[in-house]
C-alpha positions as CSV (number, residue, x, y, z in Angstrom):
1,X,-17.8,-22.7,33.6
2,X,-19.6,-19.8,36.1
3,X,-18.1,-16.8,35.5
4,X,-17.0,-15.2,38.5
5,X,-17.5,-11.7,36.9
6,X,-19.6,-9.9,34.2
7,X,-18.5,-10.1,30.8
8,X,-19.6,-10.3,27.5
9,X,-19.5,-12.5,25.2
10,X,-16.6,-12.5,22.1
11,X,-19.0,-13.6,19.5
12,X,-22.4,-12.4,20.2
13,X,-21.4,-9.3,22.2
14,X,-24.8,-10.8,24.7
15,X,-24.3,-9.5,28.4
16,X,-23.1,-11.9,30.6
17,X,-23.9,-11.9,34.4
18,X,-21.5,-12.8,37.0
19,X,-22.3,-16.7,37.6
20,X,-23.8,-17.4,34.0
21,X,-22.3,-20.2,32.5
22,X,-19.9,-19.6,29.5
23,X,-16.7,-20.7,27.8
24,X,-13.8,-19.3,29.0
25,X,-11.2,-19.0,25.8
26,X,-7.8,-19.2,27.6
27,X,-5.9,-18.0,24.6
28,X,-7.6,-14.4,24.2
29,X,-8.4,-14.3,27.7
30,X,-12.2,-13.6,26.5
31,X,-15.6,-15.7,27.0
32,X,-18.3,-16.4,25.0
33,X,-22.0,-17.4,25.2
34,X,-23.0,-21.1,25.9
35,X,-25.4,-20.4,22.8
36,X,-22.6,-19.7,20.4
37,X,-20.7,-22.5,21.4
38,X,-21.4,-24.6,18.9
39,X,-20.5,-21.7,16.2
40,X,-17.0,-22.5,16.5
41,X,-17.8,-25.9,15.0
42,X,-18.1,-24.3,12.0
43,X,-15.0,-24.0,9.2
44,X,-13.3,-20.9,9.2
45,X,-13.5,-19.5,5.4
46,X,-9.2,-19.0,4.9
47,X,-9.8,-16.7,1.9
48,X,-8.6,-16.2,-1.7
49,X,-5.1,-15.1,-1.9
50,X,-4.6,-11.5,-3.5
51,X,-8.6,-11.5,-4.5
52,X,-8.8,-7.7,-4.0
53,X,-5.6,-7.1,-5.8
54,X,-7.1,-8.9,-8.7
55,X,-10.5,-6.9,-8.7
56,X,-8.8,-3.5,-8.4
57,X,-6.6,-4.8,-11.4
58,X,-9.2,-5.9,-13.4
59,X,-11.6,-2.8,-12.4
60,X,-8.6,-0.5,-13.7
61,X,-8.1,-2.8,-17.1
62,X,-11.9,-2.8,-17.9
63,X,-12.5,1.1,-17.1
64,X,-9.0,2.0,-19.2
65,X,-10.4,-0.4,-22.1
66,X,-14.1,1.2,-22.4
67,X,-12.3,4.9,-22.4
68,X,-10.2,4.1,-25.0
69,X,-13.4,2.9,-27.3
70,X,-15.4,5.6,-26.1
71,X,-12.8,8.1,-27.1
72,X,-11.4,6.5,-30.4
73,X,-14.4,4.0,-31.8
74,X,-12.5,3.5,-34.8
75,X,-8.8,2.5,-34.0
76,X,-9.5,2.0,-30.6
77,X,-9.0,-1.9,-30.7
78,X,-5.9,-1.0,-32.3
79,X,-4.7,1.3,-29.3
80,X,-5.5,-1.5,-27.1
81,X,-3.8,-4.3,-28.4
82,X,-0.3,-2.1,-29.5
83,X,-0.3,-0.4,-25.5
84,X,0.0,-1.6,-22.5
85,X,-2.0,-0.4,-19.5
86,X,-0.1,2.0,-17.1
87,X,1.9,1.0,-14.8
88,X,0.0,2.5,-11.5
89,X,-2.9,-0.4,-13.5
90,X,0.0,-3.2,-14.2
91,X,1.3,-2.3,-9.9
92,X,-2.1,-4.2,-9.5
93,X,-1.5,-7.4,-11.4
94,X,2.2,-8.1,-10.1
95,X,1.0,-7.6,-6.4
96,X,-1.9,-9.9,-7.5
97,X,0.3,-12.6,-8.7
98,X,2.6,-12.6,-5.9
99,X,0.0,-13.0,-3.1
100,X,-1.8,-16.1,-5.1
101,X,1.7,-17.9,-5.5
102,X,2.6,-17.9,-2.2
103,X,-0.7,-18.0,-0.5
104,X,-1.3,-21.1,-2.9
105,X,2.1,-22.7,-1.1
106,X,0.8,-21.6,2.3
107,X,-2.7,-23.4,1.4
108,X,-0.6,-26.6,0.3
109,X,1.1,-26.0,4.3
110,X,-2.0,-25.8,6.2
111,X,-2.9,-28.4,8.6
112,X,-4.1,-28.2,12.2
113,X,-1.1,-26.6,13.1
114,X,-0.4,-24.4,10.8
115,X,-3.6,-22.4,9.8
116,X,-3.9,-19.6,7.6
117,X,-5.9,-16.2,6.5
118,X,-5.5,-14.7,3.2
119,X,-6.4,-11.0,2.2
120,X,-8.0,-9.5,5.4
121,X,-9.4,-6.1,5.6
122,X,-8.1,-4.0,8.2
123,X,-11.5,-2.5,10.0
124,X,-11.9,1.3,9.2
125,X,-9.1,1.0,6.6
126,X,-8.6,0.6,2.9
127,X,-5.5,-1.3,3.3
128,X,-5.6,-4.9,4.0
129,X,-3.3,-7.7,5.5
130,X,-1.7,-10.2,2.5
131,X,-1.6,-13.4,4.7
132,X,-1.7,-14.5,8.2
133,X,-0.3,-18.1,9.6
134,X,-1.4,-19.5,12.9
135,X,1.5,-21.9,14.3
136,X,2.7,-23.2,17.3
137,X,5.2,-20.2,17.6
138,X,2.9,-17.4,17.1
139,X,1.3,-15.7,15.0
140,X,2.9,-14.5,11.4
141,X,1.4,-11.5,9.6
142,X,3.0,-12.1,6.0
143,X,3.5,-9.2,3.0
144,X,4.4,-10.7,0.1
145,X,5.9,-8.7,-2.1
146,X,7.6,-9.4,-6.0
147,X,10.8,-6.7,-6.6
148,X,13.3,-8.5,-8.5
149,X,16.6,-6.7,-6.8
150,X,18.4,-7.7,-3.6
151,X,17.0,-6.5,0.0
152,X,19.7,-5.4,2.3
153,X,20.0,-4.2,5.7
154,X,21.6,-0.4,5.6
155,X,22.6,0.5,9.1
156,X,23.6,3.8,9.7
157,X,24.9,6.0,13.0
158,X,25.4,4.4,16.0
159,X,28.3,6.0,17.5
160,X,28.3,10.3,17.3
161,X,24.5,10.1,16.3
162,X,21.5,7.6,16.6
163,X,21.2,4.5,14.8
164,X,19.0,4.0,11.8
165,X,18.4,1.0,9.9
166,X,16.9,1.2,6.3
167,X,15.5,-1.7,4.1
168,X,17.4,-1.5,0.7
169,X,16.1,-3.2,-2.2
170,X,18.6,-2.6,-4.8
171,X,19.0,0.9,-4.6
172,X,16.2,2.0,-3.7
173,X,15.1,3.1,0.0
174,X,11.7,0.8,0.6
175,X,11.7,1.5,4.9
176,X,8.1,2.4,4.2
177,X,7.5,-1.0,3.8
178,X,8.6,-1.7,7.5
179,X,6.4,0.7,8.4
180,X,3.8,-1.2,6.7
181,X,4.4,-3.9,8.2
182,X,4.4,-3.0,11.8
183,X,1.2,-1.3,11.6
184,X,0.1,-4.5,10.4
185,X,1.6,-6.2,13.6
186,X,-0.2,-3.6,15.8
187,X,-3.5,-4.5,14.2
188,X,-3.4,-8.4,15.1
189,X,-1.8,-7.6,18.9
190,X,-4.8,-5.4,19.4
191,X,-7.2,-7.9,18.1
192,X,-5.8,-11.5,20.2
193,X,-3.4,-9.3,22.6
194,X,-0.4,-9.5,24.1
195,X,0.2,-13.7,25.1
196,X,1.3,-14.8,22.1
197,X,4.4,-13.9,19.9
198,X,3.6,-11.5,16.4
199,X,6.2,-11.7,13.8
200,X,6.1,-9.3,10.8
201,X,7.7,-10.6,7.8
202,X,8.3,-9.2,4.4
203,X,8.8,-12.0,2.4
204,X,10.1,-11.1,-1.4
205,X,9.1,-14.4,-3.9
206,X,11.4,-13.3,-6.6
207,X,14.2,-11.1,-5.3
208,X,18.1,-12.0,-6.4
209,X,18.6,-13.3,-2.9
210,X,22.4,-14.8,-2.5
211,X,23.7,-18.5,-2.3
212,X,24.2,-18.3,1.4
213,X,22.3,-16.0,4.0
214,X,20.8,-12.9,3.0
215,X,17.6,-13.1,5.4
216,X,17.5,-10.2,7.9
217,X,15.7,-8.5,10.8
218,X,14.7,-5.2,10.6
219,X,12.9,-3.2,13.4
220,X,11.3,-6.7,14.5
221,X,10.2,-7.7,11.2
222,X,11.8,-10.5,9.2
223,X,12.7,-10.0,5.3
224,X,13.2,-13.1,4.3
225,X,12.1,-15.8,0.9
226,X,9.3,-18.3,0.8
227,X,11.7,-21.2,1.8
228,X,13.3,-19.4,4.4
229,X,9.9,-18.8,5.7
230,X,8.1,-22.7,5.8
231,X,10.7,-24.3,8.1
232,X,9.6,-21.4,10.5
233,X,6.2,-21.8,10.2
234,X,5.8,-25.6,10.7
235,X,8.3,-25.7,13.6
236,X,7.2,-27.3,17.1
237,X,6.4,-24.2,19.8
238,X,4.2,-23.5,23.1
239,X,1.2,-22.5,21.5
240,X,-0.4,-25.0,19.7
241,X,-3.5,-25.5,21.6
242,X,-4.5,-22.1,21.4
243,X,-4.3,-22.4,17.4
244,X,-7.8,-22.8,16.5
245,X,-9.4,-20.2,18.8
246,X,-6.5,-17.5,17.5
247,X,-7.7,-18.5,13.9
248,X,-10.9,-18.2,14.5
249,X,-10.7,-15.1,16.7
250,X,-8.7,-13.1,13.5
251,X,-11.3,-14.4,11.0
252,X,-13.9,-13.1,12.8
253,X,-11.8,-9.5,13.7
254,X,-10.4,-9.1,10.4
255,X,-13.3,-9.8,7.7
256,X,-12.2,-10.7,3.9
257,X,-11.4,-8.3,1.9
């Protein structure tokens, strides 16, 4: 198409005249060159579930191992094999695990309508997003997380003073998770915009959930299991054509981690 007004374009950040020809990408409301067009041909890397997880852990293992030598040569195999690394080190390996088992199931979903992103650096952060799913309802930016006690929803005022809700897991207060997750939300909507629906979800893989219900909205974000959360993503919805330009669009704004 001729574009009726300057732009540039998405991929290439080239000038673009008003009446150069271009592709128009309905979904993000963006263009690109005619020259990059047949870039999008090319597969979009998805990503190795919880890869940086695993190299932090391993980087922490390695470094605790060699100071233990260095510091006790003679009984330090000894040290190593009866201790276990610290728990800010074994954090690592249990977040690790929980991304790869479920990012494995979402691999095992993937199809053309139901694409997916695992471990993706947020730009000018250290933090990163777990997994992303590009459906026909939306997009869903997925924290997987492995805490073995019950989430609950703890709502609180509401009457004589302003209504909080909390995220309970067990008996612990985890809100800061929510948190998490929203900023998370904010990243994507900044990145594709405002068309298309962006869930948050918080999905615990091994959490006592009960026999019947148990999943809850908090804030917007859904805290939910990994078999609550399939049927969601491979149900019918009004965006499946913009699918692989949204993929592709995140994978290119939100680089692997």
């Amino acid at each position: 198409m001729k574009l009726r007004y300057a732009g540039s374009c998405r991929l290439c950040g080239v000038d673009l005249p008003a009446r150069a020809e271009a592709i128009y990408e309905p979904s993000t409301k963006t263009v690109r060159c005619v020259d990059c067009s047949t870039a999008t041909d090319e597969p979009v890397d998805s990503g190795i579930p919880g890869a940086s997880a695993r190299r932090e852990f391993e980087r922490r293992h390695v470094s605790r191992e060699a100071r233990v030598r260095s510091r006790h040569p003679r009984i330090g195999g000894f040290l190593l094999a009866a201790t276990d690394d610290p728990q800010s080190t074994r954090a690592w390996n249990t977040g690790a695990l929980g991304e790869e088992r479920l990012g494995q199931r979402l691999n095992e979903l993937s199809c053309e309508t139901v694409r997916v992103l695992h471990d993706r650096r947020i730009p000018g952060s250290r933090a990163n997003i777990d997994h992303l799913a590009v459906t026909p309802t939306g997009i869903y930016v997925i924290d997987a997380k492995r805490y073995r006690e019950r989430p609950s929803l703890r709502v609180e005022g509401g009457i004589l003073r302003p209504r909080t809700e909390k995220l309970m897991v067990g008996s612990r207060d985890r809100t800061k998770l929510v948190d998490a997750a929203l900023r998370q939300v904010d990243v994507v909507r900044d990145l594709v915009g405002g068309d298309v629906p962006i869930t948050g979800v918080l999905c615990f893989i091994e959490a006592d959930w009960p026999l019947i219900g148990g999943a809850f909205t908090i804030r917007g974000v859904d805290v939910l299991w990994p078999k609550r959360l399939y049927p969601r993503l491979k149900a019918a919805g009004a965006h499946a054509a913009e699918i692989p330009d949204l993929h592709r669009l995140l994978a290119s704004g939100l680089p692997q981690a």
